[in-house]
N, C-alpha and C positions, 0 to 999 in steps of 0.2 A: 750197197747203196747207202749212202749219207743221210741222215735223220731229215735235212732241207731237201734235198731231192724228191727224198718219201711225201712229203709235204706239196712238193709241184706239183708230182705226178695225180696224188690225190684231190687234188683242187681240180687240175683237169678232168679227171672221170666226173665229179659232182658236176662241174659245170656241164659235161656232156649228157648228164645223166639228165638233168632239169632242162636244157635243152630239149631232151628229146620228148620228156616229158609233155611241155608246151606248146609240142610238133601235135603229140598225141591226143592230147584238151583238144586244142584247134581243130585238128583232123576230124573228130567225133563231135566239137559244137559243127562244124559245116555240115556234117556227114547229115545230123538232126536237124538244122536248119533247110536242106534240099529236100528230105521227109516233109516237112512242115510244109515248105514252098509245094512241093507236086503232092500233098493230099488238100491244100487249098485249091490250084490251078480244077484240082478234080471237083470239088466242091461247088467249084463255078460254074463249069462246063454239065454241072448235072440238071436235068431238065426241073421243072417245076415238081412233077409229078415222083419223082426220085426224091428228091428236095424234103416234101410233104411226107414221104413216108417214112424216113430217117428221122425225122422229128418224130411223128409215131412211134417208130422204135424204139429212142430215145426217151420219151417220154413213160412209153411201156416198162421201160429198164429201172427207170428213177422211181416209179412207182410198186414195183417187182421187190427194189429191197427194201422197203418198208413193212411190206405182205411178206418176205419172208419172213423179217423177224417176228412178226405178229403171229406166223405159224409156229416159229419155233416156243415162244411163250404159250400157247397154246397147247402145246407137249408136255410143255414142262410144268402147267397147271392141271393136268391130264392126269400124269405124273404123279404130281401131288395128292391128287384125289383117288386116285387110285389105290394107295401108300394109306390115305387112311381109310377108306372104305372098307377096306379089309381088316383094319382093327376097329372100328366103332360104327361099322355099317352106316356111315356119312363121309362124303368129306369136304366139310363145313371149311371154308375160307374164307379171308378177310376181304371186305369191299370200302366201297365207298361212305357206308357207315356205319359200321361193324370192324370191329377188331376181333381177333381171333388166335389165338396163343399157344401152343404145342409145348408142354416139358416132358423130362421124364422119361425118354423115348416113344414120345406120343401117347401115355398113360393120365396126364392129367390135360386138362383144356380152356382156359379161359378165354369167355366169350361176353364182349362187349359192346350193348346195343344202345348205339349213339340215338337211334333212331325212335326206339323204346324206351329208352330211359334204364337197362336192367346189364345186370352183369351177371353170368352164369359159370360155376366154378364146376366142372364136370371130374371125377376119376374114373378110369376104367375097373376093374378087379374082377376078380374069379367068380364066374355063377354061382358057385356053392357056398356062398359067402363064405369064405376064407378074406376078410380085408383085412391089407395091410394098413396099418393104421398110420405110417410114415408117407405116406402116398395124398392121405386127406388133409385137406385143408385147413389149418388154423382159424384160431377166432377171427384173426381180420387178413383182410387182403386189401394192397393198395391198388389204386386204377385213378391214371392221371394225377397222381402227389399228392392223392386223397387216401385215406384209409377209411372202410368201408367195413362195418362191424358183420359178424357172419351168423351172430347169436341171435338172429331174427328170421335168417335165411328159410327159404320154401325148400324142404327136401322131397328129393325124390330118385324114385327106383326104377330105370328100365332094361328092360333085356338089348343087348345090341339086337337088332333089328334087319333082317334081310328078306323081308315080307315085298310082295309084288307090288304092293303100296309104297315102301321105301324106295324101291329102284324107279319106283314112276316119281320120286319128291326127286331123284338125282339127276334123272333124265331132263328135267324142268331145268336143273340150270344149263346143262347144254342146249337147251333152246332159247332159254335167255339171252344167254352169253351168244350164240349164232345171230340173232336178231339183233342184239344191241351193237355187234360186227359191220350187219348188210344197215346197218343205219349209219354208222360212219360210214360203209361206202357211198350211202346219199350224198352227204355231207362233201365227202372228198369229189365227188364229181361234179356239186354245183358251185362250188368254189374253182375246180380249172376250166367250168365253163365262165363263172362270173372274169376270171382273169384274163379274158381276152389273151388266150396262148394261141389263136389261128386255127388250135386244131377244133375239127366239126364235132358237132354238139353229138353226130353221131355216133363220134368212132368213143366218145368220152363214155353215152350211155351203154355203146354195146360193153365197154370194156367192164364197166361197173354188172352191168348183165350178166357177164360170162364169170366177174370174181366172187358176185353171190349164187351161182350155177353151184362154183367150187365149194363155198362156204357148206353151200347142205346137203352136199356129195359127202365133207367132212364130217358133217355132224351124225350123218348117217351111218359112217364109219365108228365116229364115236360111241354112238348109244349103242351098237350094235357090240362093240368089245366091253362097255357095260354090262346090258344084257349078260354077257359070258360071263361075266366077274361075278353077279349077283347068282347066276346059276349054279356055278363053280361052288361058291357057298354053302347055297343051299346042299348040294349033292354033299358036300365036306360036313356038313352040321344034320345030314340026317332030315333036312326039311322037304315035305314033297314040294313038288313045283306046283302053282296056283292052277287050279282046274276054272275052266268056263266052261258053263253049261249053258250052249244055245239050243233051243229048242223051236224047229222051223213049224210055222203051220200047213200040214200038206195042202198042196194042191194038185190040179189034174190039166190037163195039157187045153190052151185055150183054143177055141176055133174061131176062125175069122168072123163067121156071122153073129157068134154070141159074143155074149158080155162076160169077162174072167170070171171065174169062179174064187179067186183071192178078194181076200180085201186089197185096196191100193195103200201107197203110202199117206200117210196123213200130209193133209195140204197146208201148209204155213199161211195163216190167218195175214201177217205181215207180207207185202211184197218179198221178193227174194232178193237178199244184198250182196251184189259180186263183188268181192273186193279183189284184193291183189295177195295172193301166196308170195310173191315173194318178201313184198315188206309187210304183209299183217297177219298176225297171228289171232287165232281166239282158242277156248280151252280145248275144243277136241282137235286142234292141229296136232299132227304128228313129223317132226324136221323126217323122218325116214319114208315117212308116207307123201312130203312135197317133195324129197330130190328125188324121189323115182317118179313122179308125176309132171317134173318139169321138164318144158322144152321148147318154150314159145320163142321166135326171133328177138332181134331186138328191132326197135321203131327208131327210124332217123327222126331227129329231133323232139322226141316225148320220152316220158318216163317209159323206161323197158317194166312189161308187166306180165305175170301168169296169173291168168282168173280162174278163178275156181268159187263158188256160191258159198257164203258163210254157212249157211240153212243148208246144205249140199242131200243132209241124210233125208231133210224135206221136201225136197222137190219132187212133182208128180212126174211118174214116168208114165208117158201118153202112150207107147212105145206093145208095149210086153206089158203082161204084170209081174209083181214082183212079190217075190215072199218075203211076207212079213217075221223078223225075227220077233223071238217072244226078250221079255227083259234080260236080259246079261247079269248072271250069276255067280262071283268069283268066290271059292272055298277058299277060308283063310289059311293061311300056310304058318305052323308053328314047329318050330324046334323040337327032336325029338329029346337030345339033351344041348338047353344050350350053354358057349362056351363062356361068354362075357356077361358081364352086367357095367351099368352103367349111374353112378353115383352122381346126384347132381345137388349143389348149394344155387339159390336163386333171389338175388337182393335188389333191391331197387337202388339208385344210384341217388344220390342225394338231389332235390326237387328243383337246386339253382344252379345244378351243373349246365347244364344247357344255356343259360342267362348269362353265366358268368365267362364262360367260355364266348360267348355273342359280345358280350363288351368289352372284350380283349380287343375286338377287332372292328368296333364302331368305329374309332377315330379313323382307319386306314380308308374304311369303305367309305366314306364322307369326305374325306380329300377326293380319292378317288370317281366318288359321282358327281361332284363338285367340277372337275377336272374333266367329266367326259360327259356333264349334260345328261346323267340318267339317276332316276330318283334313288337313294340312299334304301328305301324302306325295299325295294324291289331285289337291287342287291344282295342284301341281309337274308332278305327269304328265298333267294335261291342260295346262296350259301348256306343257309337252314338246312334245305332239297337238298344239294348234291352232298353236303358231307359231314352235317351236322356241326359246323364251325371246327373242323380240323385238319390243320395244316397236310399232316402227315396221311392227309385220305388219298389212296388208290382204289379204281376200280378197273373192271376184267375187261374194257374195252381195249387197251386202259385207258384211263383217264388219270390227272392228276391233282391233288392241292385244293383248295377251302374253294374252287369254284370249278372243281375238276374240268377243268381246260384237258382239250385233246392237243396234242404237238403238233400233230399234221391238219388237219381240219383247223379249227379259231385257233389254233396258235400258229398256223402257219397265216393265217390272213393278216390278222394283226401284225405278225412279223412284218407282212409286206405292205399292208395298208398305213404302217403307224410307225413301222420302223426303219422300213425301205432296204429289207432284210429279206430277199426271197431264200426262206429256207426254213421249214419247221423248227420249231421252240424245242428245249433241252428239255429232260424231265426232271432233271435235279433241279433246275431255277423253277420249275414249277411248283415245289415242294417250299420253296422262299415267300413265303405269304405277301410282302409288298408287289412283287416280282407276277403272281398269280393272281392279287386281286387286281392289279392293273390291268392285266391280258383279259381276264372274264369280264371286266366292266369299259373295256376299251372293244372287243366283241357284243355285247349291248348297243354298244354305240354305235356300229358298223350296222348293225342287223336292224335298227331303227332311223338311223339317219340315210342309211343307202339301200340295204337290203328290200327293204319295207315301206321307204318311203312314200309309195305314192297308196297308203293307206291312209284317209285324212282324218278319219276319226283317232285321235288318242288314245281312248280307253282301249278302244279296238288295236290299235296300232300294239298297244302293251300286252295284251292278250296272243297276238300274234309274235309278238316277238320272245314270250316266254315260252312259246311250242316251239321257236325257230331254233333258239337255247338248245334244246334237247336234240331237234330233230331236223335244223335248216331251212330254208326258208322255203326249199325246195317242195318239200314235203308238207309245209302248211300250204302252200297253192294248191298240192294233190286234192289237199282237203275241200277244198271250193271248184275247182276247173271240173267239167264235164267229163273232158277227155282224159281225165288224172295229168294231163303235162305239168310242169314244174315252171311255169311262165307267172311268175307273182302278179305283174301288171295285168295281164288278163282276169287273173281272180280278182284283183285292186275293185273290179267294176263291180264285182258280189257284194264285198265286202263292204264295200261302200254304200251300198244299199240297205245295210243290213243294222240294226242298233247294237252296241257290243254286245248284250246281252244275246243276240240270234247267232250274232260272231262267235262268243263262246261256247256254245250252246252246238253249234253247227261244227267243230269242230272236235268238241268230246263223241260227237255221234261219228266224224267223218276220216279226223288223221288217220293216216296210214297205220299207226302203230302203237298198240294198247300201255307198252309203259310211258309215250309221251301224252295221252289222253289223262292218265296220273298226276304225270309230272303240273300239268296244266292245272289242275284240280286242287294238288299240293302248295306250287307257289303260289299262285293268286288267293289261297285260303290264309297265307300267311304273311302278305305282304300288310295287314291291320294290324299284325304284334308288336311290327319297328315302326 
């Protein structure tokens, strides 16, 4: 065949070829367009009640991948602390105002307390003092482009540390970290009830109900592979396990016509305060002792809640009597030989770090409350609160950035109130200081101008808006409303009664939850320095 024939014939197959091609596109857009067509036609023909719970699902799903990743981070902080618990009996991580520094293969540790004002240079090394002396610290060490002389430094000597005391300082931030969780779940569920999505106030609280059910089923789990860790330790290092010695006062079997022969419980001088286990904590909660004691429904249209007495060990049992235990006695548990020690330099950070780092970012916050109608000194001091004026703050909610905005919670409102973006905030733009202080003080805004609104007094309205900050708005109405519901304009009518002074005052005794009773305490103490 002739080099021009070769040439016809091959023009003909291409052209058949892309022919058929174009058959095939088509064939497959119709194919998907008939899909499309009969799962709408179905869509149509589905009653209300179908309709309604497809959004539910729908809804459930959108929220689902959020919570996983939040589980999965959760692991992988787990993870972390586990990794060095096992070398330096902590595992101390970075938050919201705290930095915290691993070198060395976790043998040395710098720790930096925005919030304290101090920086702590830590090395690990051999009990028997054998120190390397390549491993300690020089005369100086920088922290934030400062260099920080180390010839003044507070030394000191500890043993690592796996004492029943230590595993109770670890276990604490698992309940921190669980609580500071079920308060974003507040948060996320009065913001898609505030959204007018359709869906009932019901199915919103039971969902938030059943995902802090989860959270202290979790936490349960977690402290409890703690425990083992800290055990494990001990049994490896030769330390007994901490003995309690209770010691019951006997008694003898009561009969109905007489009066017990026990003493009773002591009766709590103050009325007895039943708050809510699932969002309030006080110091003898135990997260392992509320997820096996939880199991109330959830209430259509009010806060879901499980009560339990703060005073609980108080309360008179009318009942039976009760034995009295004698005081709780725990033998301290020491190392038989132990393996680590623990070297530490302690400096204080220079006295206008804090000032100087704040007037980095006066000019931005003064545009910005200029811009959104809320006072400059307010802003300053919760960005004091949440992160000590740094850009680069994460915390274990997370949260992010010099006014630690959450993405899903104020950062998704703002998204949709201000930017007409329904869809949570980035975390990397969060981290963009202009970017984060507009979303924190644009949420301000939301939470006084709408949130809040029908609070008339000011001072009052500020006060409530810097718990809402924390803790939503939802949950400052808990603090007022009888029935704990999350309905602000019902509480509006307390609050309005009340002088801010009773306002703040009423609500350090009553929020739901003991780090925003802080929080409250903290900003409004330093809204006088800006």
């Amino acid at each position: 065949m002739s080099l021009g024939r070769m040439k016809i014939v091959a023009a003909c197959i291409a052209a058949v070829l892309s022919t058929t091609s174009v058959l095939s596109t088509n064939v497959a857009y119709a194919s998907d367009s008939f899909d499309e067509l009969e799962r709408e036609s179905k869509r149509v023909n589905m009653s209300q009640s179908e309709k309604k719970a497809q959004f539910h699902e729908w809804l459930d799903a959108y929220l689902s991948e959020y919570e996983a990743w939040r589980e999965a981070y959760t692991k992988d902080i787990d993870q972390q602390r586990e990794t060095l618990i096992d070398q330096w009996g902590s595992g101390e991580l970075s938050d919201q105002t705290k930095h915290v520094e691993y070198a060395k293969d976790n043998t040395v540790k710098k720790v930096v307390d925005y919030e304290n004002n101090t920086a702590v240079v830590s090395v690990l090394v051999d009990a028997d003092g054998n120190v390397d002396q390549s491993t300690l610290p020089k005369d100086k060490i920088e922290i934030d482009g400062q260099v920080i002389e180390l010839t003044k430094a507070e030394k000191r000597i500890d043993v690592v540390d796996y004492s029943a005391e230590q595993e109770k300082k670890e276990k604490a931030f698992i309940v921190d970290h669980v609580y500071a969780q079920m308060q974003e779940l507040d948060v996320q569920a009065e913001r898609l009830i505030r959204s007018g999505t359709g869906v009932p106030d019901s199915f919103i609280y039971e969902r938030a109900h059943n995902k802090k059910l989860e959270l202290l089923a979790s936490a349960k789990t977690r402290i409890e592979a703690l425990s083992a860790q800290f055990k494990q330790k001990r049994l490896a290092l030769g330390i007994p396990e901490p003995v309690v010695a209770v010691i019951n006062t006997p008694t003898s079997p009561a009969k109905p016509e007489a009066k017990p022969a026990v003493k009773p419980t002591v009766v709590a001088e103050k009325p007895v305060k039943e708050t809510t286990v699932v969002v309030a904590k006080t110091e003898s909660t135990d997260v392992a002792e509320v997820a096996a004691s939880t199991s109330a429904p959830a209430i259509a249209g009010k806060a879901v809640e499980v009560k339990k007495p703060v005073d609980a060990e108080k309360a008179v049992v009318a009942k039976k009597p009760v034995v009295e235990p004698s005081v709780v006695a725990e033998k301290p548990a020491v190392a038989a030989k132990p393996e680590k020690k623990i070297v530490s330099y302690t400096v204080k950070l220079p006295e206008n770090a804090l000032k100087s780092r704040a007037s980095t970012f006066q000019p931005l916050v003064e545009k910005e409350s200029e811009r959104w109608d809320v006072e400059a000194a307010l802003v300053m001091a919760i960005m004091h609160s949440e992160s000590s004026f740094r850009p680069d703050a994460k915390s274990h909610v997370p949260a992010y950035g010099l006014m630690q905005v959450v993405p899903t919670s104020a950062g998704h409102d703002v998204n949709k109130q201000v930017h007409n973006i329904d869809a949570p905030m980035k975390a990397d733009d969060l981290y963009v200081p202009p970017f984060n202080v507009e979303a924190g003080t644009a949420y301000l805004n939301i939470l006084n101008t709408r949130y809040l609104r029908s609070i008339t007094n000011e001072e009052s309205r500020m006060y409530c808006v810097i718990a809402a900050y924390n803790t939503g708005a939802g949950n400052v109405a808990r603090a007022f409303n009888a029935d704990r519901s999350t309905n602000i304009r019902k509480a509006a009518h307390m609050i309005n009664a009340m002088t801010p002074d009773e306002v703040y005052e009423h609500m350090i005794n009553n929020l739901p939850y003991d780090e925003t009773k802080n929080y409250l305490k903290k900003v409004s103490g330093r809204i006088a320095l800006y």
